[in-house]
N, C-alpha and C positions, 0 to 999 in steps of 0.2 A: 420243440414242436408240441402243439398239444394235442395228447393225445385222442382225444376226442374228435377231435377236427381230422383223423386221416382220416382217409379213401381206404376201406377195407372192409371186405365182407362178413368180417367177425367182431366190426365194430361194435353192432350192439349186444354181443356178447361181453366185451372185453367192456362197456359200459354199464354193463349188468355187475360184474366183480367188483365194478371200484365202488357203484351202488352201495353195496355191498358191506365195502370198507369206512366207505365214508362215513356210514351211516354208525359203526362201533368208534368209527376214531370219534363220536361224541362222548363215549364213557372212557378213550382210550384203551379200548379194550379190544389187543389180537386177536385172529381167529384163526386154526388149523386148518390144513386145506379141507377136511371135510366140513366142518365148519362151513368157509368160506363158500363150499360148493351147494350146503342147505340151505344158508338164506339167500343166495345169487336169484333172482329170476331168470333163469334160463330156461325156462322147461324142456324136458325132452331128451337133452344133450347126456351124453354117456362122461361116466367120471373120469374115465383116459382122454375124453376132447378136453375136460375141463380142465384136467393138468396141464396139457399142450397152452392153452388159451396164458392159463398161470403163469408158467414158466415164459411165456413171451414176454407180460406183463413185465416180473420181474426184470430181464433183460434191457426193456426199455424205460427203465427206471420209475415206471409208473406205482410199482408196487415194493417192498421191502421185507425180507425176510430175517428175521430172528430166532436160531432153533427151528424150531416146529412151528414158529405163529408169522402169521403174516399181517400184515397193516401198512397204511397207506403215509406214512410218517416214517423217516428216520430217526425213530427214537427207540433208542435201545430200551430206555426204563422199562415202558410197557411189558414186555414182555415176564421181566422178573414182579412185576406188581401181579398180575393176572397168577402167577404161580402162587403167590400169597392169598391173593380171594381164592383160587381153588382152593385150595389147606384149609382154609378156616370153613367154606363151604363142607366139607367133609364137616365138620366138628359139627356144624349146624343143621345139617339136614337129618340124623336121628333125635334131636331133639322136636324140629319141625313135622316128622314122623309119632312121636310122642302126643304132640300138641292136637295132631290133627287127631287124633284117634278123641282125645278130648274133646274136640270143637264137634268130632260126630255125634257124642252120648247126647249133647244138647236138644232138646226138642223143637222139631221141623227144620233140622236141618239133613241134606241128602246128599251134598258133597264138598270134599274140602280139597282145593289144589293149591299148589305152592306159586305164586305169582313172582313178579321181579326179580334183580340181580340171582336169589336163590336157586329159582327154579332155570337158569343159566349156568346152575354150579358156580358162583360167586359171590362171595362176601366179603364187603368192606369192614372197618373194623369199625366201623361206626354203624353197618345195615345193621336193619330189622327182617324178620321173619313175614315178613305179605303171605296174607289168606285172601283166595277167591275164593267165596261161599254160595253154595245153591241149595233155595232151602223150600219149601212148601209152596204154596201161591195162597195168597192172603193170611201169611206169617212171617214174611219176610220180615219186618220192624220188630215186630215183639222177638225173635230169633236173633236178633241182630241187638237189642235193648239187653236182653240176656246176659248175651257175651261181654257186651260191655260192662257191666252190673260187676259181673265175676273178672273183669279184668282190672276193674278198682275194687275191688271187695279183696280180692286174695293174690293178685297180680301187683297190689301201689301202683296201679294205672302203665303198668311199664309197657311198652311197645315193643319193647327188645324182640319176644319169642312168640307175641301175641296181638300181630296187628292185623285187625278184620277192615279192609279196606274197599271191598268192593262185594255185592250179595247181588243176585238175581233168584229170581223165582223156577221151579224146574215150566211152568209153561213159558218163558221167554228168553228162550236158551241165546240168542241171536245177538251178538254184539252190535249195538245200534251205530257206532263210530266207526267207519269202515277208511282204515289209514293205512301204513308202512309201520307205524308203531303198534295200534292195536293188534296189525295181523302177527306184529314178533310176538307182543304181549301172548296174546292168544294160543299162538301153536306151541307155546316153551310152557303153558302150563304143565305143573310135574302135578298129576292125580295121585293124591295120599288118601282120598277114600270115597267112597260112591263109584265104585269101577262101572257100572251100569251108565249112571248119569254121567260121566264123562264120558262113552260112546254116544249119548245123545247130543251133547254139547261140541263133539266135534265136528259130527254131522249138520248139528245146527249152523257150524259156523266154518263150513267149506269155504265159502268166501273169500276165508284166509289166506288159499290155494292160490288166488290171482298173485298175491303179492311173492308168497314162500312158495314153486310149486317141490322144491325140491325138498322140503322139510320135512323128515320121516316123523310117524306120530309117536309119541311119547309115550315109555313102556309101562305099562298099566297092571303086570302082572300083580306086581306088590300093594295096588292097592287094596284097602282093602274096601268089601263090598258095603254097600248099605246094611245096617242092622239096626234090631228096636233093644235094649234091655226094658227092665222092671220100669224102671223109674221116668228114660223118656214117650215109653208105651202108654204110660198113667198119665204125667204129665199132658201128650197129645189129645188123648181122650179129656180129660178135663176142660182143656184150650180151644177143641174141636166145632165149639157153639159160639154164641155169641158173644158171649164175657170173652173168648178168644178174640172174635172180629175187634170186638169193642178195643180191646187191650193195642192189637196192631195195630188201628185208628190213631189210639191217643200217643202209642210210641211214635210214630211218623211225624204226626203234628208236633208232637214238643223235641222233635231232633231238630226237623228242619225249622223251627223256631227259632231255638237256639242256634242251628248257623246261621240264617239269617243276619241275625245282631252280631253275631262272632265277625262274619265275611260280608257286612255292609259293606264294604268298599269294591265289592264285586259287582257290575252289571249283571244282568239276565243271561246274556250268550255265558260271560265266564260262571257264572254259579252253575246255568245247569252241565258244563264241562267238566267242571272238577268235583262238583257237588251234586250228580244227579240224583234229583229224590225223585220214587213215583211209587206207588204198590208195589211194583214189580223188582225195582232196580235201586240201591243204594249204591253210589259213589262217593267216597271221602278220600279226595285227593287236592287239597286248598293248594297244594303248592303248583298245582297245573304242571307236572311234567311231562306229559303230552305234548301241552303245545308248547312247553319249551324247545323240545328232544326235536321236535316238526319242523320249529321254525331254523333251528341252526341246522338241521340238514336242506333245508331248502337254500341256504343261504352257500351251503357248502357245496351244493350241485351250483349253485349258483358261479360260485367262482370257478369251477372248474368248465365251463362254457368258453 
């Protein structure tokens, strides 16, 4: 019988959890019952309903348990894969720790959080380190030019430990894409520095609440705060004028230039999704996993109807 189709008053409860699952059986990736009970949309419900709810699940075959992880597949691999991204996770996040403290010395930038698989505690052995960056308002580009500059200057271009992948402005804190994916995206940022600006950024983007409401906020103590040294304090003041504006101007122009001719085979809707450029906002994500990760869980809810 499917589960979904019974007559029961915790149905849309118990269709919230598979939500839930379904949505990680895209990376194949377990989740702990705490886990499972922070990204569920349930709102409200106490964590002893939620175990009852679980344990039914389980029993009716809808859901499968390995150890401590639970997912919506009978597959045992998972479970021992996920133990290997945490491990190397560990290995990775005092470097990403490192890095970020780097990416703040930078001038007009105001906070660095840890994005993707990472900031989930996992790593493939093939991920990269994802920076979300929030950085002055009308410096984003030249801020973001920089980085790059020094990541083929002294980095050989590597991605490994230094991919700046997404930057907004501190006035447009507001994630413009409002999904199932942005709002994971969003609430699992790990703040590795600008503790200030990501209590504005979360505020900015309660929103996220609709989808996660059970998602506790992410511990902030360790970041660290916003600071100026010698050299980004001098640098700002020099950039501060016009020759500044001017500079952000021509970085913007000749990035999105360049993708342009890179991702010609992009229509409009796909460029400004994976590519969004504007003053405010860079996104450089060509591979679109957005709407990859969207569309196979639509298809996955789908089947389960």
């Amino acid at each position: 019988m499917n589960i979904l189709s019974a007559v029961s008053p915790l149905r849309e409860t118990k269709h919230a959890v598979l939500r839930a699952l379904w949505y990680f059986e895209i990376f194949q990736h377990p989740l702990t019952a705490a886990e499972l009970y922070a990204y569920s949309n349930c709102p409200g419900m106490a964590q002893e309903d939620f175990a009852e709810i679980l344990e039914t699940l389980l029993r009716e075959g809808a859901v499968f348990q390995f150890g401590a992880w639970y997912q919506s597949q009978n597959n045992p691999a998972w479970a021992p894969r996920r133990l290997d991204y945490n491990r190397r996770a560990e290995q990775f996040l005092p470097i990403a720790r490192r890095m970020a403290r780097l990416i703040g010395a930078f001038p007009f930038i105001r906070a660095v959080f840890v994005s993707g698989s990472l900031s989930k505690n996992c790593m493939a052995p093939d991920g990269d380190i994802d920076y979300f960056l929030i950085t002055e308002p009308g410096r984003l580009w030249l801020a973001r030019t920089l980085l790059v500059i020094f990541k083929k200057l002294f980095l050989f271009n590597s991605h490994k430990y230094f991919c700046v992948n997404y930057f907004i402005d501190t006035e447009h804190l507001e994630i413009e894409d409002k999904n199932l994916f942005t709002a994971t995206e969003t609430v699992t940022l790990l703040p590795l520095y600008g503790r200030d600006c990501y209590e504005r950024f979360t505020a900015a983007n309660h929103w996220a609440k609709d989808y996660l409401p059970n998602f506790p906020q992410r511990p902030k103590d360790e970041a660290i705060p916003h600071r100026y040294n010698t050299i980004k304090k001098a640098a700002e003041w020099l950039l501060s004028g016009r020759i500044g504006a001017w500079l952000d101007t021509m970085a913007m122009r000749g990035t999105v230039a360049y993708w342009r001719r890179k991702f010609k085979h992009f229509d409009e809707r796909t460029f400004d999704g994976a590519l969004r450029s504007r003053r405010y906002v860079s996104k450089h994500h060509p591979l679109y996993f957005q709407q990859k990760v969207m569309r196979a869980y639509a298809e996955r809810v789908e089947q389960a109807q």
